[in-house]
Backbone of each chain as ProteinMPNN parsed JSONL, in Angstrom:
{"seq_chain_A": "XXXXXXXXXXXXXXXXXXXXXXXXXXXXXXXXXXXXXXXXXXXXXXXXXXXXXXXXXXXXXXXXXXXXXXXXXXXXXXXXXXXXXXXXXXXXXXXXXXXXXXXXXXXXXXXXXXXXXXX", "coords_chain_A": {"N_chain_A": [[74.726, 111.408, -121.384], [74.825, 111.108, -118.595], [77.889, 111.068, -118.498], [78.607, 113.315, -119.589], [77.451, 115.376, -117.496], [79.22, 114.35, -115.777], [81.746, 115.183, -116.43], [81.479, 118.166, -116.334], [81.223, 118.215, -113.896], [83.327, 117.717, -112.762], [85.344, 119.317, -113.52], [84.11, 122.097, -112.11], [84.773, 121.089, -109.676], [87.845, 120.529, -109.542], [88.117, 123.25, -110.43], [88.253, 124.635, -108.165], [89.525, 123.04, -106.154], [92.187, 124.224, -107.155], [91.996, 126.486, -106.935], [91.459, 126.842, -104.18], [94.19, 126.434, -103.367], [95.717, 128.499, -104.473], [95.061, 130.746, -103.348], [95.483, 129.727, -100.528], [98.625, 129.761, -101.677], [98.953, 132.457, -101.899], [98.493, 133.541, -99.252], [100.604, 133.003, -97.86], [102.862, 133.19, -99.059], [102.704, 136.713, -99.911], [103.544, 139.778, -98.8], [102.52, 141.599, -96.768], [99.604, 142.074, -94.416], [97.258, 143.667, -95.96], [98.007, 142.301, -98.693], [97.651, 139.999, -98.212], [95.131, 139.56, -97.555], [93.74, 140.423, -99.274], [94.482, 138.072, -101.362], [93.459, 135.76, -99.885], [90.316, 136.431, -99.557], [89.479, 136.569, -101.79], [90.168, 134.202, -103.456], [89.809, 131.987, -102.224], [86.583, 132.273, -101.896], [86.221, 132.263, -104.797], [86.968, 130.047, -104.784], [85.532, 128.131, -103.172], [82.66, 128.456, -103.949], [82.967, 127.384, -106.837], [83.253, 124.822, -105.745], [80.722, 124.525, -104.617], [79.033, 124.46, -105.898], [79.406, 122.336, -107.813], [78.555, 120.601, -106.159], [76.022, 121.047, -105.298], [75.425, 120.654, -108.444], [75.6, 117.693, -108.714], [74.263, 115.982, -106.443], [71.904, 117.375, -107.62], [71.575, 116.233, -109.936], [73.028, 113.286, -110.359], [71.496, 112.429, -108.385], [68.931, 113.4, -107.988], [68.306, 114.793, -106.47], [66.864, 117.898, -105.562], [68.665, 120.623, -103.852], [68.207, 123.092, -101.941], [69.342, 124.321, -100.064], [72.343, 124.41, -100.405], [72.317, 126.613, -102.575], [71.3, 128.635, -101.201], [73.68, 128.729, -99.405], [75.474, 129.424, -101.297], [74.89, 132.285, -102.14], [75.072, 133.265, -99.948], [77.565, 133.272, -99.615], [78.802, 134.842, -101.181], [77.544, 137.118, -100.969], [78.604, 137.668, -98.177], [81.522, 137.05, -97.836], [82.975, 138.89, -99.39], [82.292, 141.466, -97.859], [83.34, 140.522, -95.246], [85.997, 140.682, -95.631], [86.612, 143.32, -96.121], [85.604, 144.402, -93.789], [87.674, 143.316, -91.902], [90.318, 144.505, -93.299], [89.724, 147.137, -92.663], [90.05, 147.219, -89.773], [92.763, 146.468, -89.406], [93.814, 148.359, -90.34], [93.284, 150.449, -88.733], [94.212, 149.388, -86.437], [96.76, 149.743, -86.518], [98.343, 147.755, -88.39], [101.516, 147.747, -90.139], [102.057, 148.639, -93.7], [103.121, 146.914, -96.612], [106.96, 147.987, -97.281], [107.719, 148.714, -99.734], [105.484, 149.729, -100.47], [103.974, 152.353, -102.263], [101.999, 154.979, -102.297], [100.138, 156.325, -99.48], [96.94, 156.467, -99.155], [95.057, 156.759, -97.139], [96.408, 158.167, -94.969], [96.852, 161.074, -94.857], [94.289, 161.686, -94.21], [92.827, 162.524, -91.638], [94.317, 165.481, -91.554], [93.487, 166.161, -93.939], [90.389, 166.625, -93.175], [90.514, 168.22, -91.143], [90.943, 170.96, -92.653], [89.262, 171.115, -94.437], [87.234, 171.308, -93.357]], "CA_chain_A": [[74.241, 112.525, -120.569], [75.216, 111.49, -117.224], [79.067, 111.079, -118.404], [78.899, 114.802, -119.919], [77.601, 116.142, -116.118], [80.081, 113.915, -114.778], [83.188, 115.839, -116.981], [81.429, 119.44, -115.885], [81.167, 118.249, -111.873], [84.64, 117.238, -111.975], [85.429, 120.659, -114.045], [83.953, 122.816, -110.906], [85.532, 120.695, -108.443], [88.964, 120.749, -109.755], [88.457, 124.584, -110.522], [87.767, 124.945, -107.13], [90.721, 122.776, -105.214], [93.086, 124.846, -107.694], [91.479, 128.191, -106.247], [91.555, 127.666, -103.154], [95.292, 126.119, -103.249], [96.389, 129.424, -104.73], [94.633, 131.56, -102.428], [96.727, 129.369, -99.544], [100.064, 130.115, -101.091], [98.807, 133.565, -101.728], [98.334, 133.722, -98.171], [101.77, 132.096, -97.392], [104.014, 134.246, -100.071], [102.281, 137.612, -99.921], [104.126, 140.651, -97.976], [101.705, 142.362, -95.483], [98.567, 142.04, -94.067], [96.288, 143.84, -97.042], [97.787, 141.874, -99.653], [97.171, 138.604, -98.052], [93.575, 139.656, -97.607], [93.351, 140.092, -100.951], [94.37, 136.896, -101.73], [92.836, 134.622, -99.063], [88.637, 136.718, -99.102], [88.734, 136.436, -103.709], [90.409, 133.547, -104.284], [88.709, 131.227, -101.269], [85.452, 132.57, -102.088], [85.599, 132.054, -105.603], [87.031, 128.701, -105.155], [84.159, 127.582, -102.533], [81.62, 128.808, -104.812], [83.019, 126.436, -107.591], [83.113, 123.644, -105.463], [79.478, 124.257, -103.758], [78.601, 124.445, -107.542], [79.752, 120.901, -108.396], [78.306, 119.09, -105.342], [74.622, 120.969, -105.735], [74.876, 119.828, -109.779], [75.642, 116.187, -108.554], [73.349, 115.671, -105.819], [70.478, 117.109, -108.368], [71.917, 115.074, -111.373], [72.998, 111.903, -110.372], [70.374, 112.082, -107.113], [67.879, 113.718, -108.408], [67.739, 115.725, -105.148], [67.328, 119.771, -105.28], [68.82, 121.036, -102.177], [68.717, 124.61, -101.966], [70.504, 125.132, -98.881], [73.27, 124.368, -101.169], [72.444, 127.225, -103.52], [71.146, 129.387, -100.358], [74.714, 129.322, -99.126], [76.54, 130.443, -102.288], [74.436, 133.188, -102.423], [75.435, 133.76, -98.609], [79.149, 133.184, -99.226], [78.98, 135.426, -102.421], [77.47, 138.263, -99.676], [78.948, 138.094, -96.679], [82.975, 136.99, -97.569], [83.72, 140.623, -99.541], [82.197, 141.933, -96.492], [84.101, 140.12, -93.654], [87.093, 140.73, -95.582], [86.048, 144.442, -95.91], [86.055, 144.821, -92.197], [89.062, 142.963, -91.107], [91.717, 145.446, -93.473], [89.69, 148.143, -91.956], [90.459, 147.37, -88.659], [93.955, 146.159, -89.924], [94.23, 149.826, -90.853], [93.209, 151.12, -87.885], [94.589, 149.052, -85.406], [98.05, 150.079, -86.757], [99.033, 147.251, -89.408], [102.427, 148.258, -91.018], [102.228, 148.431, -94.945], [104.605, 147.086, -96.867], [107.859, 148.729, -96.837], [107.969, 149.031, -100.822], [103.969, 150.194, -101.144], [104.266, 153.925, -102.588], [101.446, 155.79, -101.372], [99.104, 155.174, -98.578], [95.968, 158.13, -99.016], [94.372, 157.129, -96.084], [96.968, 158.434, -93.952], [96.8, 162.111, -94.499], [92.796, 162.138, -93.877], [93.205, 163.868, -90.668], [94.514, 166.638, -92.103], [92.325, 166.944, -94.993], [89.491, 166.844, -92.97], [90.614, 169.395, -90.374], [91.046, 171.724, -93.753], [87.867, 171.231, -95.155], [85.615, 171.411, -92.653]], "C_chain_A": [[74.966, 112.569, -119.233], [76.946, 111.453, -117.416], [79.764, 112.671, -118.779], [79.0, 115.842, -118.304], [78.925, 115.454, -115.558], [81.85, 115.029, -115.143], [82.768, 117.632, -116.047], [81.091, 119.482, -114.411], [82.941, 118.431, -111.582], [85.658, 118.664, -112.317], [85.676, 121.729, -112.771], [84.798, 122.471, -109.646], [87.21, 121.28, -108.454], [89.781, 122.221, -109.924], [88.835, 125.24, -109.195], [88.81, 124.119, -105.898], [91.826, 123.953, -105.623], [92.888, 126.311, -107.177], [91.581, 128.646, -104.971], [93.432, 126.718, -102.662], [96.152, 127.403, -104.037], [95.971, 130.376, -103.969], [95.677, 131.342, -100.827], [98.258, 129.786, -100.018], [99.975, 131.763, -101.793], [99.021, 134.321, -100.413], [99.421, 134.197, -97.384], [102.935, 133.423, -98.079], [103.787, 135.922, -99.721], [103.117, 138.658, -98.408], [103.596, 141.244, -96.301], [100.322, 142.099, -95.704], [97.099, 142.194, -95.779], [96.374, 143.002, -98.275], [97.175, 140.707, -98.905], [95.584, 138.294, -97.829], [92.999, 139.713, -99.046], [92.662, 139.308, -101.363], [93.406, 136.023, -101.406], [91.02, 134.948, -99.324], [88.753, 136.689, -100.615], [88.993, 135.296, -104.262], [89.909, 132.214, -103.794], [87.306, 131.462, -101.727], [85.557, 132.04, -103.469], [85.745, 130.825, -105.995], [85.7, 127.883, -104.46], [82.99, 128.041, -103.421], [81.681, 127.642, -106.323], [82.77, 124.845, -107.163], [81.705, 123.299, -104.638], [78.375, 123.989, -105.294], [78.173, 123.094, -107.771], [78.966, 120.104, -107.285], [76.874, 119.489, -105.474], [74.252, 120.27, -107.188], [74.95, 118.031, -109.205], [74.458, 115.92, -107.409], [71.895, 116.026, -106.675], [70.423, 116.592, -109.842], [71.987, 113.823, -111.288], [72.26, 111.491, -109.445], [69.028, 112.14, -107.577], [67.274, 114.381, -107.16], [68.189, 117.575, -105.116], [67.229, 120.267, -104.029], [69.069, 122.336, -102.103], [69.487, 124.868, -100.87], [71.758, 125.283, -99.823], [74.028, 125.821, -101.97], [72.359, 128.654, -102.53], [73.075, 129.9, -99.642], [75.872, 129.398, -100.068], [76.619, 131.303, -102.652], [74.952, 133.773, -100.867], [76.691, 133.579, -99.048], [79.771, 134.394, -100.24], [79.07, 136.809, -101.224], [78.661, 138.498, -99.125], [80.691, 137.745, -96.786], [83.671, 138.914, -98.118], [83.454, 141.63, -98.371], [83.129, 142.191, -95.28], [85.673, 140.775, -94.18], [87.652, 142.276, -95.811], [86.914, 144.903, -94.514], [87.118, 144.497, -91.639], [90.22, 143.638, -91.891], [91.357, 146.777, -93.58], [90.092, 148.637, -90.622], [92.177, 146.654, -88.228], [94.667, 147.718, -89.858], [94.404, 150.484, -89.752], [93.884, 150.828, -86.998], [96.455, 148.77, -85.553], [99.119, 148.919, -87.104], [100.223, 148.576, -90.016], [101.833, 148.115, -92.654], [103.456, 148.056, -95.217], [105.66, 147.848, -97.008], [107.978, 149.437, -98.455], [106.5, 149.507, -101.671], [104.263, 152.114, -101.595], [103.741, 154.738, -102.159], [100.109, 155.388, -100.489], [97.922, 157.055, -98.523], [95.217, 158.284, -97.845], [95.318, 158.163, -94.513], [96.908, 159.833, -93.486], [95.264, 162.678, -94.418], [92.437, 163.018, -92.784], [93.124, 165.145, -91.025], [93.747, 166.909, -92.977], [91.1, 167.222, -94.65], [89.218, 167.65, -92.247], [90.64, 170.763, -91.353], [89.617, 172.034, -94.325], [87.047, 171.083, -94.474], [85.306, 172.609, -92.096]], "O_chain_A": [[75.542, 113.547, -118.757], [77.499, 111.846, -116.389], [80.868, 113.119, -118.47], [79.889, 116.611, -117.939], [79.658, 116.15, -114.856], [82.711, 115.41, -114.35], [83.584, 118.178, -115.304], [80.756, 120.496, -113.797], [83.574, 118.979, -110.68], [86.551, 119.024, -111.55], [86.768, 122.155, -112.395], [85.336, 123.241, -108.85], [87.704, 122.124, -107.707], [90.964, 122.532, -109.785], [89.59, 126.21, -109.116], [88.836, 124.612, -104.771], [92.354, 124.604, -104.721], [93.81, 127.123, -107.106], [91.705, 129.777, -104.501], [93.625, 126.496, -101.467], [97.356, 127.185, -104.175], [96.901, 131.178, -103.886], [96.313, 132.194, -100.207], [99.092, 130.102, -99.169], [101.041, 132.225, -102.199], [99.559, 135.425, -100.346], [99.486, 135.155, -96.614], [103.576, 134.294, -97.491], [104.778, 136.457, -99.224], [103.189, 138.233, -97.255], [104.124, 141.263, -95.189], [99.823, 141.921, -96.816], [96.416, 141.344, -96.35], [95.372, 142.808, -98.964], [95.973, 140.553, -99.121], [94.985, 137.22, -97.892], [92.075, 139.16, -99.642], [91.472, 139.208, -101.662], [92.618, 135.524, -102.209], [90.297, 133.952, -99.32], [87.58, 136.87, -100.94], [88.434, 134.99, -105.316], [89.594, 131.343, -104.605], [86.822, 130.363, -102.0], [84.818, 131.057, -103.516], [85.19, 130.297, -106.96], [84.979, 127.135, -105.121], [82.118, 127.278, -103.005], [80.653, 127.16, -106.797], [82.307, 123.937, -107.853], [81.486, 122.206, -104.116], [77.283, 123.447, -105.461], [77.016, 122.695, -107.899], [78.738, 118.919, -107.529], [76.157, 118.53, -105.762], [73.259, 119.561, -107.348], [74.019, 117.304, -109.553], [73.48, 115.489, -108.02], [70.913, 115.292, -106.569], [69.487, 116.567, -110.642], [71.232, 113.104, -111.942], [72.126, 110.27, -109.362], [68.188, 111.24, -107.585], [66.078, 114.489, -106.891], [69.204, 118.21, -104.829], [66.253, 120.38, -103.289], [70.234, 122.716, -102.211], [70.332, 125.762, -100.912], [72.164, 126.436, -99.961], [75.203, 126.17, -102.083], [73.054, 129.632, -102.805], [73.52, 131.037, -99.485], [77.045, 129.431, -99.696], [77.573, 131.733, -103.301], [75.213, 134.976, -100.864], [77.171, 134.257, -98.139], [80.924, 134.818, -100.151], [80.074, 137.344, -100.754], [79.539, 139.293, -99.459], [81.311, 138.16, -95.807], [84.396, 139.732, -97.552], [84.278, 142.468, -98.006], [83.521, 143.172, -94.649], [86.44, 141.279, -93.36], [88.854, 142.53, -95.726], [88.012, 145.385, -94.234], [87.636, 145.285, -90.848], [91.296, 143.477, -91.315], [92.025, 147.608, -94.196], [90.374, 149.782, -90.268], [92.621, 146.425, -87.103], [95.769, 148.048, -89.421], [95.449, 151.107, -89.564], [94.407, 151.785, -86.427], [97.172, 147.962, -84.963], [100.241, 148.825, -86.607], [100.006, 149.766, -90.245], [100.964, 147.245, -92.713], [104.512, 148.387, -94.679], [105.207, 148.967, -96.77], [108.302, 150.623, -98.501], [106.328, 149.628, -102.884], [104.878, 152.853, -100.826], [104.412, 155.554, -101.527], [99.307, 154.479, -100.699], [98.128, 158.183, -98.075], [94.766, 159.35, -97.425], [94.861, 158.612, -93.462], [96.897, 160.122, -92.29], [95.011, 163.877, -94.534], [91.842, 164.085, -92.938], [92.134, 165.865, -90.889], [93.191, 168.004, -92.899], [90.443, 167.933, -95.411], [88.076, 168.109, -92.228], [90.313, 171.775, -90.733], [89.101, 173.126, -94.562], [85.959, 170.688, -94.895], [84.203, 172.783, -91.579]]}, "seq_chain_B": "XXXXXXXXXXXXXXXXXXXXXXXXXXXXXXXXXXXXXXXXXXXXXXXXXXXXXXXXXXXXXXXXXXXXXXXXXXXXXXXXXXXXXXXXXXXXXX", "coords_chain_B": {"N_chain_B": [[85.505, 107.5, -111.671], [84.424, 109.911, -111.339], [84.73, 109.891, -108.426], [87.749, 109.744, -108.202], [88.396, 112.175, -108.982], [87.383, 113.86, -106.841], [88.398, 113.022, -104.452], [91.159, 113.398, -105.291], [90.904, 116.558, -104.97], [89.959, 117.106, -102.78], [92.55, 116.992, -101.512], [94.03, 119.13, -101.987], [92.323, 120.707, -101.026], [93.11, 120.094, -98.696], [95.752, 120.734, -98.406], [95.798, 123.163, -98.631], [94.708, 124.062, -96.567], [96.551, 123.72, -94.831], [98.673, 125.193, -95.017], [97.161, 127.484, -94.375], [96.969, 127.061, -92.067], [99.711, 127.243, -91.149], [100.096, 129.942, -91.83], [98.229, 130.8, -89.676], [99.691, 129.831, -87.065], [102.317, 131.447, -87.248], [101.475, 134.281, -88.24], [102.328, 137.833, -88.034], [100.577, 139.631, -86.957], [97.67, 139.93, -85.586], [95.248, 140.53, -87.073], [96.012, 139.592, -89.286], [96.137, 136.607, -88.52], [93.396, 136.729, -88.347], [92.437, 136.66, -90.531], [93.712, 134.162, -91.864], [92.201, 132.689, -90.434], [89.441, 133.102, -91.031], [89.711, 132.358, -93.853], [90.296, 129.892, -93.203], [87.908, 128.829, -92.027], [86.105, 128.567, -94.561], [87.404, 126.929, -96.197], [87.102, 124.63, -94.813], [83.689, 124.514, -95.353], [84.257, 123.84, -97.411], [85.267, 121.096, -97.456], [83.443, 119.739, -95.811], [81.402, 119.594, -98.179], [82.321, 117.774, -99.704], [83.332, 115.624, -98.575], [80.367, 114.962, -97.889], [79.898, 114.191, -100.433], [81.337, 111.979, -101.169], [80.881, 110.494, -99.229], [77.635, 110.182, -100.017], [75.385, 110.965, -99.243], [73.105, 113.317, -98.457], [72.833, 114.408, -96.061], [74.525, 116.118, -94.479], [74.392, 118.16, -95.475], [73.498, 121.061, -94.562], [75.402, 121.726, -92.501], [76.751, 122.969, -94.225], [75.516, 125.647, -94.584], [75.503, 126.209, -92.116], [78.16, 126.609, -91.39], [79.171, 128.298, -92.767], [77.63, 130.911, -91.878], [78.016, 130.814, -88.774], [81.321, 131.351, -89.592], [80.681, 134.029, -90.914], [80.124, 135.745, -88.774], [82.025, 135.545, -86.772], [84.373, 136.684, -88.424], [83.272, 138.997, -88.512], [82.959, 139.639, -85.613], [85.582, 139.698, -84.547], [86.84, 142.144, -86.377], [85.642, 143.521, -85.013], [86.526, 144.032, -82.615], [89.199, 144.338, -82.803], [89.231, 146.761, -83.932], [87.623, 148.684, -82.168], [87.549, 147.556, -79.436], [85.728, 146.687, -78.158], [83.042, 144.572, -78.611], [80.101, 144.695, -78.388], [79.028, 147.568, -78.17], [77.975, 149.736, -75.361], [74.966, 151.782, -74.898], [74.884, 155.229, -74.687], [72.931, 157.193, -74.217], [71.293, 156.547, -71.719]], "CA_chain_B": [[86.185, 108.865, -112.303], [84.108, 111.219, -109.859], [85.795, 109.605, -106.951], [89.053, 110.018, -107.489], [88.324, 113.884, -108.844], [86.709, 114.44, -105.457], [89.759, 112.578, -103.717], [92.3, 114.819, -105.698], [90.035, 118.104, -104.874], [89.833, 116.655, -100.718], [93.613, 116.547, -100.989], [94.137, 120.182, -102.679], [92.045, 121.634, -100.129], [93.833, 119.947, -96.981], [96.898, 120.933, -98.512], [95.81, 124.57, -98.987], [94.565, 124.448, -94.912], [97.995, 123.1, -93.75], [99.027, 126.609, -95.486], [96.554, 128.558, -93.948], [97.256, 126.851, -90.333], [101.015, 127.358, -90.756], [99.818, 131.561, -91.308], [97.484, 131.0, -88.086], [100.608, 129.995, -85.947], [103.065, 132.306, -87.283], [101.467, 135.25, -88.622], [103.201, 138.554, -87.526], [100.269, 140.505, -86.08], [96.52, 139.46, -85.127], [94.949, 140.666, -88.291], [97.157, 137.915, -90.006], [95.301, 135.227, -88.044], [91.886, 136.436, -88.033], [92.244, 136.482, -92.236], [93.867, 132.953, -92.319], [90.882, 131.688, -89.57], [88.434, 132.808, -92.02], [90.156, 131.239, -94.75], [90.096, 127.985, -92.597], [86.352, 128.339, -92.096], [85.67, 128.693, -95.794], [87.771, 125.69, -96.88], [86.243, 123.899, -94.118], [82.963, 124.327, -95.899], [84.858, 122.879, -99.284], [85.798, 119.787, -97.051], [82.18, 119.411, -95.49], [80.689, 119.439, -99.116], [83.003, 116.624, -100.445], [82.949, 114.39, -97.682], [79.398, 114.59, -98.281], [79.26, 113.933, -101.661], [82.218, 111.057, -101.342], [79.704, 109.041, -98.5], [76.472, 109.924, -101.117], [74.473, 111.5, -98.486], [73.156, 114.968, -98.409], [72.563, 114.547, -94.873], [75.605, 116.972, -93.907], [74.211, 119.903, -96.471], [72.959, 122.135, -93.524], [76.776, 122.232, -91.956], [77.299, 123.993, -95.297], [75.227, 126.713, -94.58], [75.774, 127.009, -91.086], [79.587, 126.883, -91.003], [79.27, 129.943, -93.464], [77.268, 132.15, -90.965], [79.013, 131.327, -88.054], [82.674, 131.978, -90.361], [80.95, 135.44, -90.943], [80.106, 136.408, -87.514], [83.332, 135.632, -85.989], [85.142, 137.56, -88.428], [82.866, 140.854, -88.249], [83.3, 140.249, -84.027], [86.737, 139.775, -83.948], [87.121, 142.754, -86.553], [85.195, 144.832, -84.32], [87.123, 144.238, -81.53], [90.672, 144.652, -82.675], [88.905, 148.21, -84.025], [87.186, 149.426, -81.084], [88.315, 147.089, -78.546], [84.256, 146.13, -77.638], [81.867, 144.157, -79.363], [78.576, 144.774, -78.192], [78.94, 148.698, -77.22], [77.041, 150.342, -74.737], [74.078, 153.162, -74.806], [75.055, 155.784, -73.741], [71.824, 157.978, -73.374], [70.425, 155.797, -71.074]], "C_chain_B": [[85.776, 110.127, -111.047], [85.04, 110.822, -108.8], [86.943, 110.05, -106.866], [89.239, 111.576, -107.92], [88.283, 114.35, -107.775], [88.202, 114.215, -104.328], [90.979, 113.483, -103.916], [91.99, 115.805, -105.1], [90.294, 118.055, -102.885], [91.654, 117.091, -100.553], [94.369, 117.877, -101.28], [93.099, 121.279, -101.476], [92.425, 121.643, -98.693], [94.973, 120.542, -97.306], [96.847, 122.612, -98.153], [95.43, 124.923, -96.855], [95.55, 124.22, -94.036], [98.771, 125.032, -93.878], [98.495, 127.642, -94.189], [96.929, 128.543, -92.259], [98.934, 127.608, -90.241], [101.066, 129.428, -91.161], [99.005, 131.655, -90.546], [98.52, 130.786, -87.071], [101.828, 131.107, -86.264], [103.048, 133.961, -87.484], [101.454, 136.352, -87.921], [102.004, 139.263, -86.338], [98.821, 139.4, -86.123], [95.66, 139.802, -86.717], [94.881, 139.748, -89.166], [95.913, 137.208, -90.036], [94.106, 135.52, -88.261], [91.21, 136.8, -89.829], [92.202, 135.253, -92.626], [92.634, 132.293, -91.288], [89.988, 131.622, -90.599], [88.505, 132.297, -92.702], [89.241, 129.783, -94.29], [88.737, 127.452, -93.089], [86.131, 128.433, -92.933], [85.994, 127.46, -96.443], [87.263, 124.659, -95.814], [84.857, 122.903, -94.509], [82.961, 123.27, -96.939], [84.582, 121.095, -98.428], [84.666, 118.848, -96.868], [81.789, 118.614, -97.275], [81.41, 117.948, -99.464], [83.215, 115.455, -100.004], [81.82, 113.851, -97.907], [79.358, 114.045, -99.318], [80.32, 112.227, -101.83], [81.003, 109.579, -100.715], [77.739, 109.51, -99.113], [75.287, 110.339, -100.211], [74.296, 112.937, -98.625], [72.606, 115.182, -96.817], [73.607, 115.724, -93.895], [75.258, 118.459, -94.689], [73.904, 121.276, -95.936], [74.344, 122.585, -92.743], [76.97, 123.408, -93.076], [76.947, 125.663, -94.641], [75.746, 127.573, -93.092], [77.627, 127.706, -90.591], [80.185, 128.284, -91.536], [78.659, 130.876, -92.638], [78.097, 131.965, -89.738], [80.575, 131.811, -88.59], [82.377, 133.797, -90.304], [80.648, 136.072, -89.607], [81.207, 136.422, -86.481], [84.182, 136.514, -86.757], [84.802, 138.971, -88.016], [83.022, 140.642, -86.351], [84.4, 140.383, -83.894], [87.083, 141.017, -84.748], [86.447, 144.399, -85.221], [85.815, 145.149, -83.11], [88.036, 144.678, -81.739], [90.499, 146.426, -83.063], [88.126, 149.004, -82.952], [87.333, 148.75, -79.641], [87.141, 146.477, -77.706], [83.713, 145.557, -78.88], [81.042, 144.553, -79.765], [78.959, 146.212, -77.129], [77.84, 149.236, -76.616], [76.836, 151.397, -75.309], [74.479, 153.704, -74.547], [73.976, 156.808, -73.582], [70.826, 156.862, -73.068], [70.363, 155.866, -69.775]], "O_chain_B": [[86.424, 110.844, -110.285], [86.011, 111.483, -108.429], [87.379, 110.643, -105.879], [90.097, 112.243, -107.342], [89.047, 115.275, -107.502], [88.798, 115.06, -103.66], [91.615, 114.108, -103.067], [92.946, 116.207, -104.437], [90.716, 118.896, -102.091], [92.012, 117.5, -99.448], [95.503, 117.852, -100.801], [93.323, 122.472, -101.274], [92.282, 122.496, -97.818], [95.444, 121.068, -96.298], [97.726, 123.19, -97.512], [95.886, 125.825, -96.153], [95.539, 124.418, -92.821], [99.202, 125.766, -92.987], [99.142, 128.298, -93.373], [97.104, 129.477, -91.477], [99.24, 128.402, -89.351], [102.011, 130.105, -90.755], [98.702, 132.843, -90.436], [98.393, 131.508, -86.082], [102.258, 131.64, -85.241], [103.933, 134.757, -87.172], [100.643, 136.295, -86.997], [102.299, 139.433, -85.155], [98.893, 138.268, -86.602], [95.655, 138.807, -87.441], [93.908, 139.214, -89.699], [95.028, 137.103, -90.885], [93.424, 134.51, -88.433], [90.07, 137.067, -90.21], [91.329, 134.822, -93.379], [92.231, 131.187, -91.649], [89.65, 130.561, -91.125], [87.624, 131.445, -92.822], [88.291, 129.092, -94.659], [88.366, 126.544, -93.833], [84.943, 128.547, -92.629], [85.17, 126.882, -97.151], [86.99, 123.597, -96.374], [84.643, 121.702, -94.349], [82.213, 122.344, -97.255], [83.848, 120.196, -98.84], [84.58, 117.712, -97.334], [81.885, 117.411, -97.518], [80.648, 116.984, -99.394], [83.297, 114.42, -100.667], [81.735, 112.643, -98.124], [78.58, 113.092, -99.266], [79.912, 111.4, -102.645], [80.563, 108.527, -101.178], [76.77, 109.061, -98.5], [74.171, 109.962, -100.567], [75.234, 113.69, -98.884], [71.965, 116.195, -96.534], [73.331, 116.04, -92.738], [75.779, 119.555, -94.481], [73.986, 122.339, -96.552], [74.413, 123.755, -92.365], [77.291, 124.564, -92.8], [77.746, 126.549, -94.337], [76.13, 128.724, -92.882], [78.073, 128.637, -89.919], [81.076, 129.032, -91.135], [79.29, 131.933, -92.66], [78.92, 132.853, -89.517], [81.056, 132.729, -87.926], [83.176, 134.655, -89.929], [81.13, 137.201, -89.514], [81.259, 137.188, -85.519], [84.871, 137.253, -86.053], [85.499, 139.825, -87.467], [83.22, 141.712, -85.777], [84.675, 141.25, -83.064], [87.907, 141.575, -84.024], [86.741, 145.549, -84.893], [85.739, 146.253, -82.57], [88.253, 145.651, -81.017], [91.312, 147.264, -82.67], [88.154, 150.222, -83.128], [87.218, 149.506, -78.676], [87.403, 145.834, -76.69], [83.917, 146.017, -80.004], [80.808, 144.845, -80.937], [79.13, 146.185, -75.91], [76.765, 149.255, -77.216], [77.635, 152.049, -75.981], [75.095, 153.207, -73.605], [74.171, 157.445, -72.547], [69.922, 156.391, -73.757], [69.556, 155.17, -69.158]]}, "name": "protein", "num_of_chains": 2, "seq": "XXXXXXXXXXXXXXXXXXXXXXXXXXXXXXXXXXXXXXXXXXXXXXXXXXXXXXXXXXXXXXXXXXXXXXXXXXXXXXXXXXXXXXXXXXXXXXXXXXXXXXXXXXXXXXXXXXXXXXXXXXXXXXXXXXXXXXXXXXXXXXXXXXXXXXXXXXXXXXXXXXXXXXXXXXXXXXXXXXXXXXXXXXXXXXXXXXXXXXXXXXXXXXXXXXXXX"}
């Protein structure tokens, strides 16, 4: 029993260095601003979520201690990272980030105009 | 066996924050940085948890949570600033 949890702790963990070590050279490689947001707020998040995984199953497997804060903030990290990362390539946008040079079309740009039209 | 998983996993997430630091000192505009900060503070969390679980205490399990709310309140202030250039805007029918 406890050598089966021990294969599916080490499972989460390992899912979860590998997630957020591709999210870093997502970060690192990636062209402009929006992609690297991408990368860094889906692939961080879903690696911290694997690895908050693995340490609540072990502390209430091999402890025998249920710690919800644990579970409280995966349910907060689940929230609030698509959020944060939301707002920061809104104000990326606004605060006159370039796009990449080879992105094709950008729709927010002619909003202005469409909204002086239609209103 | 856990140990040295956890040890591998500790060493996979410093590696991935050396990353994220080396796009906090270079990255081109402010934006950049205040993507790879959050990062930081997220793998931060990772680091917290595993330390914990390496020294067998759950006495550190409350950093978890908190390092995640302050992470999200610094990014939504600093996004709000670089977009309106205030924080905490004033009333104005007052």
């Amino acid at each position: 029993m406890t050598e089966i949890v021990n294969y599916i702790i080490g499972f989460f963990l390992l899912a979860g260095g590998f997630l957020s070590l591709v999210a870093s050279f997502g970060v690192l490689r990636l062209p402009d601003v929006y992609t690297r947001n991408h990368a860094a707020s889906k692939s961080a998040t879903l690696g911290i979520m694997c690895i908050l995984l693995g340490t609540f199953l072990y502390f209430y497997i091999v402890h025998g201690i249920f710690n919800s804060k644990v579970l409280l903030a995966i349910v907060f990290i689940f929230v609030t990272a698509p959020v944060g990362g939301h707002l920061i390539a809104r104000a990326a946008y606004h605060s006159g980030a370039k796009l990449w040079d080879k992105s094709v079309r950008d729709d927010l740009k002619d909003k202005e105009k469409y909204d002086r039209q239609h209103s | 066996m856990l140990e040295i998983i956890i040890r591998i996993t500790l060493i996979c997430v410093s590696l991935s924050m050396l990353g994220l630091i080396y796009r906090v000192i270079k990255g081109p505009t402010t934006p950049d940085r205040v993507v790879a900060l959050d990062a930081l503070g997220v793998n931060l969390i990772a680091i917290v948890a595993l330390v914990s679980m390496l020294i067998d205490s759950d006495a550190f399990l409350e950093v978890i949570l908190l390092l995640g709310i302050l992470a999200f309140i610094g990014t939504v202030s600093f996004s709000k600033f670089l977009e309106k250039g205030a924080i905490i805007e004033r009333d104005r029918n007052r």
